[in-house]
C-alpha positions as CSV (number, residue, x, y, z in Angstrom):
1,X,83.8,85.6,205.1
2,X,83.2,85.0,201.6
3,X,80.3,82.7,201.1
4,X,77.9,82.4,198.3
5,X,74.2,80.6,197.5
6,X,71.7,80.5,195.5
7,X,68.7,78.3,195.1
8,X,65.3,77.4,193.9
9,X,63.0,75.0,195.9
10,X,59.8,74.2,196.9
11,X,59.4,77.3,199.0
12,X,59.7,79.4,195.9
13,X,58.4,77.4,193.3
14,X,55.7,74.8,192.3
15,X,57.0,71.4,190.9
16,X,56.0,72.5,187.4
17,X,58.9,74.8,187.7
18,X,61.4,72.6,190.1
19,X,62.0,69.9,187.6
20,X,63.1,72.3,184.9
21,X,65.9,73.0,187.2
22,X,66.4,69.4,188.2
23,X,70.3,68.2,187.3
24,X,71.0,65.1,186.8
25,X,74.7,63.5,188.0
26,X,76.3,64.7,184.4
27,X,74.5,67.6,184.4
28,X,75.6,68.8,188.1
29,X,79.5,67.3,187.0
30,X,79.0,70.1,183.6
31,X,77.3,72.5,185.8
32,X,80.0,72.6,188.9
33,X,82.9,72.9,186.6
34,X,81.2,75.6,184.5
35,X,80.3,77.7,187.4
36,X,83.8,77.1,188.8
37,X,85.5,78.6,185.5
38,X,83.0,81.2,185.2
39,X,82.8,82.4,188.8
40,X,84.2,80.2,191.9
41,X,87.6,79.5,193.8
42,X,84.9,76.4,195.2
43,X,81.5,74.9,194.7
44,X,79.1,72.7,194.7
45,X,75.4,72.0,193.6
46,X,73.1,69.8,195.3
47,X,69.7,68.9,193.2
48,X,67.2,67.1,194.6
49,X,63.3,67.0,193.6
50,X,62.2,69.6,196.3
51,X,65.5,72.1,196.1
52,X,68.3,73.0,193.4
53,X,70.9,74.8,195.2
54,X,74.3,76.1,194.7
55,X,77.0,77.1,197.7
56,X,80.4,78.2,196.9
57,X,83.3,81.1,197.6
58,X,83.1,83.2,194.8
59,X,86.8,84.9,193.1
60,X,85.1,88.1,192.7
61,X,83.4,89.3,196.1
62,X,81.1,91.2,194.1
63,X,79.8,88.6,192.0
64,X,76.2,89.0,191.6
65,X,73.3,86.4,192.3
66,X,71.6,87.1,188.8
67,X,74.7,86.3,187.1
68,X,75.0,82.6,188.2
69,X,71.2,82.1,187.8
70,X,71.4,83.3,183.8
71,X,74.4,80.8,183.9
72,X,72.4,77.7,185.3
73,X,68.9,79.0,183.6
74,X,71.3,78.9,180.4
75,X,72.9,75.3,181.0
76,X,69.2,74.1,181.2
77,X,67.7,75.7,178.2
78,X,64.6,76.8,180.2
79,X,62.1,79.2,178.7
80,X,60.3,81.7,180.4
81,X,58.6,79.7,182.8
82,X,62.2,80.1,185.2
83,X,62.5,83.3,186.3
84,X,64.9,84.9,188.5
85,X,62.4,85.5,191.2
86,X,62.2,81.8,191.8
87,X,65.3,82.2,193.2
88,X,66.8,83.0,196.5
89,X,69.8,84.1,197.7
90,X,72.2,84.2,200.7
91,X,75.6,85.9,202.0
92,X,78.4,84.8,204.0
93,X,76.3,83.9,207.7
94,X,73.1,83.5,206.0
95,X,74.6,80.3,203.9
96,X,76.0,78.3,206.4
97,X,72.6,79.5,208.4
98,X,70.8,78.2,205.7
99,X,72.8,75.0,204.4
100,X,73.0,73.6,208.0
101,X,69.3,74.0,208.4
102,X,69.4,71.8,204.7
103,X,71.4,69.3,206.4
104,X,69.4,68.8,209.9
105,X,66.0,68.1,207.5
106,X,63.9,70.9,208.9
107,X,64.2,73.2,205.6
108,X,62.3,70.1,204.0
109,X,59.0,69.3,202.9
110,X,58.5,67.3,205.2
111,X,60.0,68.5,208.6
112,X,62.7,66.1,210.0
113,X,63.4,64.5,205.9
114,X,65.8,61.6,206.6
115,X,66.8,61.5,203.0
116,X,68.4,64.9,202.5
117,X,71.5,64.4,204.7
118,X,72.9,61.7,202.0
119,X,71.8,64.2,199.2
120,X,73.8,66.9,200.8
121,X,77.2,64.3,201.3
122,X,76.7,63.1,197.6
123,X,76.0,66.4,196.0
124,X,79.8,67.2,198.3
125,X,81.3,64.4,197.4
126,X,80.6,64.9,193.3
127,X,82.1,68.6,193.7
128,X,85.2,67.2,195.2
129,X,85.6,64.5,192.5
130,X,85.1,67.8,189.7
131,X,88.0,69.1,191.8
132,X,85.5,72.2,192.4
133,X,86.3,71.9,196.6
134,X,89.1,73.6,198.3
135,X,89.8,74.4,202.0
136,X,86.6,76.3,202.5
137,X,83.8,74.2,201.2
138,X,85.6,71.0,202.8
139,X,85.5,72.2,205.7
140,X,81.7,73.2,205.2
141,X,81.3,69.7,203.9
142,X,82.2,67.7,207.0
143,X,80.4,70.9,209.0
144,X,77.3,70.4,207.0
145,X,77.4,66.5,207.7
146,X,78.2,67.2,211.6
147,X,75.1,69.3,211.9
148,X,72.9,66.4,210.3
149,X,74.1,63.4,212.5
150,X,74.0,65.6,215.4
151,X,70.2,66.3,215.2
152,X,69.3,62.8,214.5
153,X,71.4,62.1,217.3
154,X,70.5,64.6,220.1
155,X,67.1,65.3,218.6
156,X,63.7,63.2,217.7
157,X,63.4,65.7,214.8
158,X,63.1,62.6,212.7
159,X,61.5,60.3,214.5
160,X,57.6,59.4,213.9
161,X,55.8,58.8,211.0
162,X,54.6,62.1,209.1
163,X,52.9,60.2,205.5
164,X,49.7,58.5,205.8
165,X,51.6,55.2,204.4
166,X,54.3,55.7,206.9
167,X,51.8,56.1,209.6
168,X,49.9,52.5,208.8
169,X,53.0,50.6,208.7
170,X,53.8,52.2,212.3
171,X,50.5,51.6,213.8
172,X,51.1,47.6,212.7
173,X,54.6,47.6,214.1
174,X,52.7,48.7,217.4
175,X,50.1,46.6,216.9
176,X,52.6,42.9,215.6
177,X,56.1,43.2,217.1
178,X,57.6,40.6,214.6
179,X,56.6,41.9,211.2
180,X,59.0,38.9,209.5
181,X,56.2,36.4,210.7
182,X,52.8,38.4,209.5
183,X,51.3,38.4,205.6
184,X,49.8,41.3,204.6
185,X,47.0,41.7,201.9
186,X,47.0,45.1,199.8
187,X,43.7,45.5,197.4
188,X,44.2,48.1,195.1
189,X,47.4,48.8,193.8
190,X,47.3,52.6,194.2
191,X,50.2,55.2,194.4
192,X,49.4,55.2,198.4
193,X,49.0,51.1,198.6
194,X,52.0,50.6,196.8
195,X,54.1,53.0,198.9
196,X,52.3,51.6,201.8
197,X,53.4,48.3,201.0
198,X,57.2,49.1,200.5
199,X,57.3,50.2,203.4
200,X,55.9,47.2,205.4
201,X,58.3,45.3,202.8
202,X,61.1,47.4,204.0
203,X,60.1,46.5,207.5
204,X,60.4,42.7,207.1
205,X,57.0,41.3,206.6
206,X,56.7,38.2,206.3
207,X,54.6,37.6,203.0
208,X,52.8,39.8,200.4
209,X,49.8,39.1,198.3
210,X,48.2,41.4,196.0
211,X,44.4,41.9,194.5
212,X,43.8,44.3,192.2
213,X,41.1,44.9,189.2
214,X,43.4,45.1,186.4
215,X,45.7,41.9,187.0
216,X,48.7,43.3,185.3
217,X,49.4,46.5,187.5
218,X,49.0,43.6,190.4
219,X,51.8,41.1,188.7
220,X,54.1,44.0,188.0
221,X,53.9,44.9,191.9
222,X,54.7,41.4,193.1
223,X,57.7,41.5,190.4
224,X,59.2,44.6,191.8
225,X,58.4,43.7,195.7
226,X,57.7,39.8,195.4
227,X,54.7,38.1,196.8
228,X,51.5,36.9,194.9
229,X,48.5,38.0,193.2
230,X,45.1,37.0,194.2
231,X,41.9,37.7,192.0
232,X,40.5,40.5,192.5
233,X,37.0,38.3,192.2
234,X,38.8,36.0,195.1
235,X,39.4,38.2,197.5
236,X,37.7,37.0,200.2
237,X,40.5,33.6,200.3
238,X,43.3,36.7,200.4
239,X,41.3,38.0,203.4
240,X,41.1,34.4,205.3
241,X,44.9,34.2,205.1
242,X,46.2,37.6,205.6
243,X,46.8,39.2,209.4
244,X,46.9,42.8,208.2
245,X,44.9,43.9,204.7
246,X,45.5,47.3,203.6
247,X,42.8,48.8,201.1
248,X,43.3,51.4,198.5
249,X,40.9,51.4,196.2
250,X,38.9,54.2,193.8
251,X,35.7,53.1,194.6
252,X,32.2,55.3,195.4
253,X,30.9,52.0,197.8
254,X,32.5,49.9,200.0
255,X,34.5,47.0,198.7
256,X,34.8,45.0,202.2
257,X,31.3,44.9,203.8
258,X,31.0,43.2,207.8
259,X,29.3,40.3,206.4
260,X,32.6,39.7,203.7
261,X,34.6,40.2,207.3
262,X,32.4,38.4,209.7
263,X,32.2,35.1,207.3
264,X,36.1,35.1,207.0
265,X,37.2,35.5,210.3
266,X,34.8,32.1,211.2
267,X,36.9,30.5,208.9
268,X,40.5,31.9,210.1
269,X,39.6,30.7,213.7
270,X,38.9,34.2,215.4
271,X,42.3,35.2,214.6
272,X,43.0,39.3,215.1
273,X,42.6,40.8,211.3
274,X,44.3,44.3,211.2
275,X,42.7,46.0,208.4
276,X,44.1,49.7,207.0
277,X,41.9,52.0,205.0
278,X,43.5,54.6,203.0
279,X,40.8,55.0,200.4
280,X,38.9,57.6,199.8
281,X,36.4,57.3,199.7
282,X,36.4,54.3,202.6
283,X,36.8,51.2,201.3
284,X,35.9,49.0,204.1
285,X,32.3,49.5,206.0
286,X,33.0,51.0,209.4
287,X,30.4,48.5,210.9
288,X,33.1,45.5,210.5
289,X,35.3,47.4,213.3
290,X,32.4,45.9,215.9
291,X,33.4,42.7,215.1
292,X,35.5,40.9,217.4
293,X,39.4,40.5,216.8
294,X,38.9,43.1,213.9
295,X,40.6,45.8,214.4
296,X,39.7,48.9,212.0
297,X,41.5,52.1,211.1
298,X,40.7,54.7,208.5
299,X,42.4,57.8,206.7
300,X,41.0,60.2,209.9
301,X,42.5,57.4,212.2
302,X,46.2,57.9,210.6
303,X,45.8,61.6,209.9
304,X,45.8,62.0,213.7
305,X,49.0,59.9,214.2
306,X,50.7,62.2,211.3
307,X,49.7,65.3,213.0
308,X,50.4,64.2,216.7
309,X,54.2,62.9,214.8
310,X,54.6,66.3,213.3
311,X,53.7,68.2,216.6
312,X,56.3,66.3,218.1
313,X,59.1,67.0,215.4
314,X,57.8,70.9,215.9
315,X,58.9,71.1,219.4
316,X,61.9,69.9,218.8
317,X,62.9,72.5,216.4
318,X,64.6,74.8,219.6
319,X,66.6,72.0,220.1
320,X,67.9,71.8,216.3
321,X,68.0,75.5,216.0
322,X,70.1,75.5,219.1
323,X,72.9,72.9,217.6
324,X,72.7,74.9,213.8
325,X,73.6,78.2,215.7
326,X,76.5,76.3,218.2
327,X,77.9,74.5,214.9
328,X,78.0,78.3,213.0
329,X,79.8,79.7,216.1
330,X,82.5,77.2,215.3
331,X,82.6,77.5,211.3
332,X,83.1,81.1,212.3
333,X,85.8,80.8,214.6
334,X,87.7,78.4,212.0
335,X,86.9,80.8,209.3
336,X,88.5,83.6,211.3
337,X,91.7,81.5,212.4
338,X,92.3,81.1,208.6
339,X,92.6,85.3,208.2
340,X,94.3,85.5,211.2
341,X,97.1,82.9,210.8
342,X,98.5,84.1,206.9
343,X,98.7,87.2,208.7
344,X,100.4,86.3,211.6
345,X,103.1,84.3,210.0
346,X,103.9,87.2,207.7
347,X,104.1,89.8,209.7
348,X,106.7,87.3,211.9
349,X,108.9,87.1,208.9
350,X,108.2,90.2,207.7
351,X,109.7,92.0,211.0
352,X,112.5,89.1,211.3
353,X,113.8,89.7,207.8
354,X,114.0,93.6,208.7
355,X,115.9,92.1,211.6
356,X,118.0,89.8,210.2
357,X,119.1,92.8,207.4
358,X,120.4,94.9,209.8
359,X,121.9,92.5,212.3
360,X,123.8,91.4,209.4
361,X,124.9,95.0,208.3
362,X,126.5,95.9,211.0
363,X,127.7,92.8,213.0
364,X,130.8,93.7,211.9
365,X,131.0,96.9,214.3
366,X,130.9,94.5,217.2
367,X,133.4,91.8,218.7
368,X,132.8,88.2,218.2
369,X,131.7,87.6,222.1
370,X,128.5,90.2,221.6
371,X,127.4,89.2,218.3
372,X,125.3,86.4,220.1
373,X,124.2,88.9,222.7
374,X,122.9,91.5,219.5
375,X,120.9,88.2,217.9
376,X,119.5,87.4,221.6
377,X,118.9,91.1,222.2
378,X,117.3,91.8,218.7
379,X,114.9,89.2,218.2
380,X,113.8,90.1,222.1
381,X,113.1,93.4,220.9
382,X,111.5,92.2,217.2
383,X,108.9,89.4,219.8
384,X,107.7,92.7,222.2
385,X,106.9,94.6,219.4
386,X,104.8,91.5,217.8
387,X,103.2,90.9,221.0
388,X,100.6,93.4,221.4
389,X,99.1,93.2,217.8
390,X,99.4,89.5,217.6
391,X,97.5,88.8,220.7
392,X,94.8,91.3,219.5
393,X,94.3,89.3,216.3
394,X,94.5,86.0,218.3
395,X,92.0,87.0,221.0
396,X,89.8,88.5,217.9
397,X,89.7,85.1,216.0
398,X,89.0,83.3,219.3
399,X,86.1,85.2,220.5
400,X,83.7,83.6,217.7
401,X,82.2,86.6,216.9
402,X,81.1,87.3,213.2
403,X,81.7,91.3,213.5
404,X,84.2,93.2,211.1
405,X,86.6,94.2,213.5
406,X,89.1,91.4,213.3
407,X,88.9,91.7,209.5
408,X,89.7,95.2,209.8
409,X,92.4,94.8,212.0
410,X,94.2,92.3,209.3
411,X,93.8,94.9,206.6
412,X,95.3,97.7,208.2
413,X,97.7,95.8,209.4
414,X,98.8,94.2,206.2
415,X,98.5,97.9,204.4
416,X,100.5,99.5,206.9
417,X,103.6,96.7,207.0
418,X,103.6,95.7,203.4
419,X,101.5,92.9,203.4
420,X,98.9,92.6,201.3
421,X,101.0,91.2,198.1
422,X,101.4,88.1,200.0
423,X,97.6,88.4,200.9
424,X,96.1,85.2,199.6
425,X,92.8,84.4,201.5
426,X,89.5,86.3,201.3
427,X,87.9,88.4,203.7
């Protein structure tokens, strides 16, 4: 097999050095048909914030790894601050080994990333509109893809929140089964708030109001997510009419004390108030969790959800490894029916010709009622030779088994017949 990667990604570099290597959709179109020219029968580059990674079947078997990487290091006008050694690199086994494990979302970040799969089909599907994909990496394409649905299938790799955001809109699905009928309050329109909120806006809720100190960071949330701003100084009316209030706010006291919290749920009738804390530090007094129908959780709180979620997706790694290394069996066992097959057919026609030539040189010599029995006889003769060999290679291709004995098999084969002009795969 002749397979081909190279990458840089959060396991070998910081984000300083990531985004220099970052392609845009242009840039990965300029890039793929560059590298193609320069070096590949097929590829394709997949970019993402966390990874930049090239896979492709290279013309030259020999091609060296630091040769792309001056190529795309070049493309990007990076200084210094790239360096080979933020690089890795993989052969044949070790790239489908690798790119599957891409695909399932456990070589991420964040273990089980649910995003990545569509990266990987996009990143395919721009290499095949730059013509850059052939036979090989189309069939790693749909492979790749295969591997990703079948672990979010037959796995819980993905399931379970793993982000502290993630993990407070969870907890309120638990806590409200109908989202589309709550109102949520966020104070403080934080990184963490914000993503908080678009994921409980993602979920359905019902209604969105937002209190922040500086009133315009407040009004340009609402824009982007809808909802409504509330003063900041008016919180307390945001409080009365919300059922869950998420705070994230830089603040060295608390910004919701019990007495804010005990006056306001008098005046919503008792009704339960499901209040998130993700500052730090807390925003909301622990005290106003004793008070009843209030029903308190802090940063700790959803920290223990993330890492109970992330245990989970852990043991169920076996399971995805188990499905990466049944899906290479089978890429293999293509793989080796496409060396196998160009070498079956021409050997056929290479003996049949011989055949043919000297059937045809002598017919003559016999009368017109054997020359039927010398083709019958002739090509029985030509099909018992082709027998033994051909089975060999068959059995060899089906075994799926990644040694070199089938290979070698093909090559002196086609060496010792007269083969290898018409030789046109790799091995």
């Amino acid at each position: 097999m002749n397979l081909f990667s190279i990458g840089i990604s959060h396991h070998t570099a910081a984000v300083d050095v990531r985004e220099r290597m970052w392609l845009s959709t242009d840039e990965t179109r300029q890039a793929v048909t560059l590298l193609k020219e320069r070096f590949f029968d097929e590829c394709m580059l997949v970019s993402t914030c966390n990874r930049t990674e090239l896979y492709g079947v290279p013309r030259d078997a020999s091609l060296h790894h630091a040769d792309v990487i001056a190529t795309l290091l070049d493309l990007k006008h990076v200084d210094g601050s790239v360096r080979p050694e933020h690089f890795s690199a993989w052969r044949d086994g070790a790239v489908l080994n690798h790119l599957y494990k891409v695909a399932a979302g456990v070589d991420s970040m964040v273990i089980g990333d649910i995003q990545i799969l569509n990266q990987v089909k996009e990143a395919f599907q721009l290499a095949r509109d730059a013509g850059a994909l052939g036979p090989v990496m189309n069939r790693l394409m749909q492979a790749s893809l295969h591997v990703g649905k079948r672990v979010r299938t037959e796995t819980s790799i993905c399931e379970g929140a793993v982000s502290v955001s993630y993990a407070a809109v969870e907890l309120a699905s638990k806590i409200f089964a109908d989202l589309s009928r709550k109102s949520v309050l966020l104070i403080g329109a934080g990184e963490t708030g914000e993503l908080t909120l678009k994921h409980l806006v993602g979920k359905g809720i019902g209604s969105v109001r937002v209190a922040n100190r500086t009133r315009a960071r407040a009004e340009a949330l609402v824009t982007e997510l809808g909802g409504e701003v509330v003063d900041y100084e008016q919180m307390a009316e945001g409080l009365r009419v919300a059922d869950i209030v998420i705070t994230s706010v830089n603040s060295p006291t608390y910004v919701v004390g019990p007495d804010d919290v005990q006056k306001v749920m008098r005046r919503r009738g008792n009704n339960p108030l499901f209040i998130i804390d993700i500052g730090v530090p807390r925003n909301v007094d622990p005290a106003a969790r004793r008070i009843e129908n209030v029903f308190l959780y802090d940063i700790d709180a959803l920290s223990a959800i993330v890492d109970r979620n992330v245990q989970k997706r852990m043991a169920e790694m076996p399971a995805v490894t188990h499905i990466v290394r049944e899906e290479m069996v089978e890429f293999l066992r293509w793989h080796k029916s496409l060396q196998v097959a160009p070498t079956i057919q021409d050997f056929r026609t290479t003996l049949e010709a011989i055949r043919a030539e000297e059937v045809q040189k002598n017919i003559n010599r016999f009368t017109p009622e054997d020359r039927e029995l010398v083709e019958m006889l002739t090509k029985r003769i030509v099909n018992k030779i082709l027998h033994q060999p051909l089975t060999t290679l068959k059995q060899g291709a089906e075994n799926g088994t990644h040694g070199p004995d089938t290979v070698q098999r093909i090559k002196v084969l086609r060496e010792l017949f007269g083969l290898t002009k018409s030789e046109s795969h790799g091995d």
